[in-house]
C-alpha atoms as one frame of an Amber mdcrd trajectory, in Angstrom:
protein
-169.321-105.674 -91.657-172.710-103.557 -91.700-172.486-102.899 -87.816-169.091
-101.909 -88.684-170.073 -99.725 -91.111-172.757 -97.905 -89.373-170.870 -97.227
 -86.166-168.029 -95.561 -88.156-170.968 -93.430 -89.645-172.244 -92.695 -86.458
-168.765 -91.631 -84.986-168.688 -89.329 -88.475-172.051 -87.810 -87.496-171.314
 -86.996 -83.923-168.123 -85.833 -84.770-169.884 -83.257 -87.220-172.569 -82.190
 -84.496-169.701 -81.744 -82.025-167.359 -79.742 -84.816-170.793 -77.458 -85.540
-171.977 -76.955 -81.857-167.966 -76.107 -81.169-169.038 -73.225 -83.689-171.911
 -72.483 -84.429-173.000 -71.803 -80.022-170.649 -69.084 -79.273-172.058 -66.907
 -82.399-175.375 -67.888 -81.691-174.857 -66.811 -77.939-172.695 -63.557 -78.926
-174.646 -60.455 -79.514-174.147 -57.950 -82.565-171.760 -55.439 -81.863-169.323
 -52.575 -83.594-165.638 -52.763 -82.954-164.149 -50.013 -82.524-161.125 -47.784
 -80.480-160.623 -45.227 -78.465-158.137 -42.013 -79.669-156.567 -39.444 -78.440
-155.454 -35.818 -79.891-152.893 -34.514 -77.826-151.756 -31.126 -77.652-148.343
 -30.202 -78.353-146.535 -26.991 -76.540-143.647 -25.573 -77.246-141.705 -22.065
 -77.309-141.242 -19.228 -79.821-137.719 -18.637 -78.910-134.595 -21.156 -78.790
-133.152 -22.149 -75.286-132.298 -23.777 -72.352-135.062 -25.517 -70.440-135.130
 -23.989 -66.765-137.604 -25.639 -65.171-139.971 -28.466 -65.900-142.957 -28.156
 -63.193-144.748 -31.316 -64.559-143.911 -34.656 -65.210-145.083 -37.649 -67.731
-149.152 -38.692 -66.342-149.391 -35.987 -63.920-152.986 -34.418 -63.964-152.261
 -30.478 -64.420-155.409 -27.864 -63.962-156.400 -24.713 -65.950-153.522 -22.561
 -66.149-151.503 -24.481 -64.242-147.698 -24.055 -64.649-145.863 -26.363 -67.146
-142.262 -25.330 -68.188-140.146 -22.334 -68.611-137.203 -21.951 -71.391-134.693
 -19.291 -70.391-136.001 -15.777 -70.608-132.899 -13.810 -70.955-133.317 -13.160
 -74.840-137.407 -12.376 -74.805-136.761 -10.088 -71.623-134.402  -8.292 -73.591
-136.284  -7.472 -76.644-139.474  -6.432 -74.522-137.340  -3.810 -72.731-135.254
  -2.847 -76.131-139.486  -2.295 -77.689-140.531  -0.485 -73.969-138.108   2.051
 -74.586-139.107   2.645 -78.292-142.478   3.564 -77.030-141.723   5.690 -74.240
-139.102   7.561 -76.686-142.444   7.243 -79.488-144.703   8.742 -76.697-142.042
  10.944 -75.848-142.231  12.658 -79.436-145.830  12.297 -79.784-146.450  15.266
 -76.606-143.869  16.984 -77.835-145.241  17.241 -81.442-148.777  18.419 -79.458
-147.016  21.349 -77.408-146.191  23.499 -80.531-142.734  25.682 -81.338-141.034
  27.011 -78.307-139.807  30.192 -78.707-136.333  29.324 -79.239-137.411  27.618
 -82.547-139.695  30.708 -83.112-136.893  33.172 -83.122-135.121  30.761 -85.414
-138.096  30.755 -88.040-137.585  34.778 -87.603-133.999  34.456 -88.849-135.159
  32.704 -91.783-137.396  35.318 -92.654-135.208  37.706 -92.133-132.770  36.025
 -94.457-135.199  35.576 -97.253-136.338  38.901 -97.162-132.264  39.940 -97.346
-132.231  37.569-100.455-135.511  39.077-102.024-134.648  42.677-101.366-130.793
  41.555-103.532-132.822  39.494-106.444-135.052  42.610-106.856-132.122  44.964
-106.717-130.109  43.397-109.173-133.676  42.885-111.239-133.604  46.684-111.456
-130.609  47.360-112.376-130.513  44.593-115.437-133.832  45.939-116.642-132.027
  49.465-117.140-128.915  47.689-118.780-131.318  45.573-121.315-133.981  48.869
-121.793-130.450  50.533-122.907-129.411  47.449-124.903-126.324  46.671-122.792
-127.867  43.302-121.494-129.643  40.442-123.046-132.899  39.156-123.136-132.163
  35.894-121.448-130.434  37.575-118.257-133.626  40.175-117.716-135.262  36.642
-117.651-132.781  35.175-115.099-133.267  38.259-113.508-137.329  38.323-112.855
-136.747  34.357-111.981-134.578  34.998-109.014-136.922  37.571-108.065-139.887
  35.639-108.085-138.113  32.786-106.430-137.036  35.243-104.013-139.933  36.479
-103.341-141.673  32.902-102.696-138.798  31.940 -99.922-139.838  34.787 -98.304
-143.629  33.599 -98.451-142.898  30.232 -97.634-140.935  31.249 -94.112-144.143
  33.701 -93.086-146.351  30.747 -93.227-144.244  28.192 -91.614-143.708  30.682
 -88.717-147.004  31.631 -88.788-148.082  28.130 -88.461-145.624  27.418 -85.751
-146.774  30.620 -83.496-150.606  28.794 -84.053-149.182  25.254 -82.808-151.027
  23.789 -86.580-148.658  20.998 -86.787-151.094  17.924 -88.191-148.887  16.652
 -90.205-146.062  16.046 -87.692-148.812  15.296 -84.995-150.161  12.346 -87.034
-146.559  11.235 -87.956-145.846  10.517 -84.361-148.767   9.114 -83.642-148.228
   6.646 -86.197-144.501   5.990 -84.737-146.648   5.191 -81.316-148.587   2.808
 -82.141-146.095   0.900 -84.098-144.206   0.995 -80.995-146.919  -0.110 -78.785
-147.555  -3.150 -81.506-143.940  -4.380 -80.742-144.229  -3.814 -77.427-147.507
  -6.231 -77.523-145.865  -8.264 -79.244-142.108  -8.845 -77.016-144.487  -8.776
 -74.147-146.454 -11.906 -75.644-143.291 -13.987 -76.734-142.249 -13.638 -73.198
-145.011 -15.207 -71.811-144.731 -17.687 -74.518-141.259 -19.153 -73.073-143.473
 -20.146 -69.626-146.773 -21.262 -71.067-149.875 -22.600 -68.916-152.486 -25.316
 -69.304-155.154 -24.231 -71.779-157.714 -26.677 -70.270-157.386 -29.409 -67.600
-155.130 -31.910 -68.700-152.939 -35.242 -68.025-149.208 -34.475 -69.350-148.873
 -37.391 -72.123-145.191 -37.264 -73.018-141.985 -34.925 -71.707-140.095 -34.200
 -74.557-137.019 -32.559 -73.017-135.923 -31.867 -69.219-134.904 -29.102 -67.271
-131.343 -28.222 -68.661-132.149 -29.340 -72.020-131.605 -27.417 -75.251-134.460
 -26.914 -76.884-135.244 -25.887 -80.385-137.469 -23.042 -81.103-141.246 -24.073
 -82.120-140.176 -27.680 -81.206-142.912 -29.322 -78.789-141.339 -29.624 -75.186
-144.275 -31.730 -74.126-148.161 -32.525 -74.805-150.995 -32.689 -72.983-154.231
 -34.568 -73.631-157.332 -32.864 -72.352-160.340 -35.233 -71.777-162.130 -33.382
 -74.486-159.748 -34.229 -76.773-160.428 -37.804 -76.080-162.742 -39.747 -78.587
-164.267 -43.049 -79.483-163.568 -43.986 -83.288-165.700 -47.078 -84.690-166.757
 -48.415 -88.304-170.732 -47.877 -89.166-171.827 -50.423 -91.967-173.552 -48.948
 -94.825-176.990 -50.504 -94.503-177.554 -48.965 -91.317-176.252 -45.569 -91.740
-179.487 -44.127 -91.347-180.475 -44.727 -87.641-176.974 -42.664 -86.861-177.019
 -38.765 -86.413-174.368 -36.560 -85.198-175.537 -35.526 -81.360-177.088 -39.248
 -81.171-176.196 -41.276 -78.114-174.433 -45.076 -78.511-173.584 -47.763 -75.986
-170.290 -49.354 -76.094-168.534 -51.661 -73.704-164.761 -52.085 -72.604-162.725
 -54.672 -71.068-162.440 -53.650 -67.151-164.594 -50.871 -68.019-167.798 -49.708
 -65.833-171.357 -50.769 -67.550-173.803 -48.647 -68.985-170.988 -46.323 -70.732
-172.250 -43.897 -73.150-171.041 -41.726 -75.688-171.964 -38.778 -77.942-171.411
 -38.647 -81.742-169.693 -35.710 -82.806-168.435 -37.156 -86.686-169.784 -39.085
 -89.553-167.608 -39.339 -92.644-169.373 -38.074 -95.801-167.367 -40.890 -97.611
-167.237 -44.545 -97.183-164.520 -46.535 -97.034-163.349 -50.234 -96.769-162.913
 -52.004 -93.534-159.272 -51.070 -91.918-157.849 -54.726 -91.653-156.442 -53.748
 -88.160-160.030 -53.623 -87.052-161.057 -57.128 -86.117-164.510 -57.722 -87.047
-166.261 -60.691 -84.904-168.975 -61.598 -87.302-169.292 -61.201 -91.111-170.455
 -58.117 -92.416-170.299 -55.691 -95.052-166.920 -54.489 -95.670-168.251 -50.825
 -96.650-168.005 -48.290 -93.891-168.639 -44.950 -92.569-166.197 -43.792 -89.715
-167.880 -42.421 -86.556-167.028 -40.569 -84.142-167.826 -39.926 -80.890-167.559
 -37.864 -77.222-167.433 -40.610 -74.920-168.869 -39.911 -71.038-166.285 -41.388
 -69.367-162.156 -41.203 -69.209-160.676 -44.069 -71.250-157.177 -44.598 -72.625
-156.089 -43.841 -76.422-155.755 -47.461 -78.123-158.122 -49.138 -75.805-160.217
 -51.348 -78.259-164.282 -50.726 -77.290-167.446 -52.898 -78.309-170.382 -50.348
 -79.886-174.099 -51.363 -79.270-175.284 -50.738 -83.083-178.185 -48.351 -83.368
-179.677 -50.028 -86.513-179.191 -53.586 -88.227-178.623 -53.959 -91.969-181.175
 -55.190 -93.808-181.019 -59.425 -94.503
């Protein structure tokens, strides 16, 4: 019954060891690391104007360079306003010389007339102002109409000032006022100009940077909204690696320090940049699987990595620092 006894404590024993060597090797063996993820930020283009996609010179993964053509929505309706604002600014320009070349002398002889006829109105106001200041120095008119009287005369008399200086202003070519009015008009007309000429190009933009096109949103023939992204792009710079950085070793990581991090299928010896630490700390995600126990406060990182690797691709960080036991 003892020997009984004592081999089914045995098996129990063994049966421990094996249970604790099943778990307690592969940590032992497995190296500290920081899970993280790699994201991208894509860019999204898309048109000013509402229309009809004409042509779609990309497709979904293609590698496009700086500048290099991407789609065009139809240009009928842009086109149109930019010629509509050209021709307000050559008609703006137009007016602007002619405002500079002073009265011809058509519109001198025409300034005459109206001298002419203000002195013909001055020379009747003063007239009659003679004869009503007899009447009223005899008593046969009143007060109030010598008054009238010496009004119309003066007013007269300031009509006929009025047209001397305008035509004397005219014969000098002194027109600042209307000078600066039409210069105004010009440049208004050259910002709307600017501006049709811009939201033309904006219905056939280019790549900003170099690029792989991430997603077609609509095809050639398509109608497509107006601001509504037609496709995006993701530019390598836009490309980053995003991992967790536990709260006891915060210290040993500085933005523009270097980290190591691993892939699955990935070349060794990548490297990456850190561009981002959060200022706050925040709990673990619980879509981030963590291999080992550790402290569930966090800083987000992020960081430039050296090579091209896919958004979502799930990355092992070499930590800089270990927390304090």
């Amino acid at each position: 019954m003892t020997r009984q006894r004592l081999l089914v404590a045995a098996l129990l024993l063994a049966a421990i060891a094996v249970i604790a060597a099943l778990v307690l090797i592969p940590r032992l063996g497995r190296r500290s690391v920081l899970t993280g993820y790699i994201e991208g930020e894509p860019l999204y283009l898309a048109a000013p104007v509402s229309g009809t996609v004409r042509a779609m010179y990309v497709v979904r993964g293609q590698e496009v360079a700086a500048g290099g053509r991407l789609f065009m929505v139809d240009p009928r309706q842009p086109a149109a306003a930019r010629d509509q604002a050209a021709a307000q600014l050559a008609a703006a320009r137009a007016q602007a010389l002619d405002a500079r070349k002073g009265q011809r002398p058509a519109e001198l002889a025409v300034l005459d007339a109206n001298i002419a006829a203000a002195q013909a109105r001055a020379g009747d106001a003063a007239a009659k102002l003679r004869r009503v200041s007899t009447l009223a120095a005899k008593g046969y008119e009143s007060k109030a109409a010598l008054d009238d009287a010496k009004a119309a005369s003066q007013a007269a008399e300031a009509q006929v000032r009025a047209a001397r200086k305008q035509r004397d202003a005219a014969a000098l070519g002194a027109r600042e006022d209307q000078i600066r009015a039409a210069d105004a008009r010009t440049g208004e007309a050259e910002a709307g100009f600017a501006g049709a000429a811009a939201r033309l190009s904006d219905v056939a933009p280019t790549a900003p940077r170099a690029a792989r096109v991430e997603e077609v949103f609509f095809q050639q023939g398509e109608w497509a909204p107006a601001n509504q992204p037609i496709l995006s792009l993701l530019p390598d710079a836009r490309i980053k690696l995003r991992f967790f950085v536990p709260q006891a070793s915060l210290s040993a990581y500085r933005v523009g320090g270097v980290v190591r991090f691993s892939c699955d299928g990935c070349a060794r010896g990548l490297t990456a940049t850190i561009a981002y630490i959060s200022p706050r700390p925040e709990f673990t995600p619980p879509v981030i699987y963590s291999r080992e126990a550790r402290d569930r406060l966090v800083y987000l990182a992020e960081a430039r990595p050296s090579a091209r690797l896919n958004p979502g691709q799930p990355v092992d960080v070499e930590p800089l620092g270990e927390p304090r036991k």
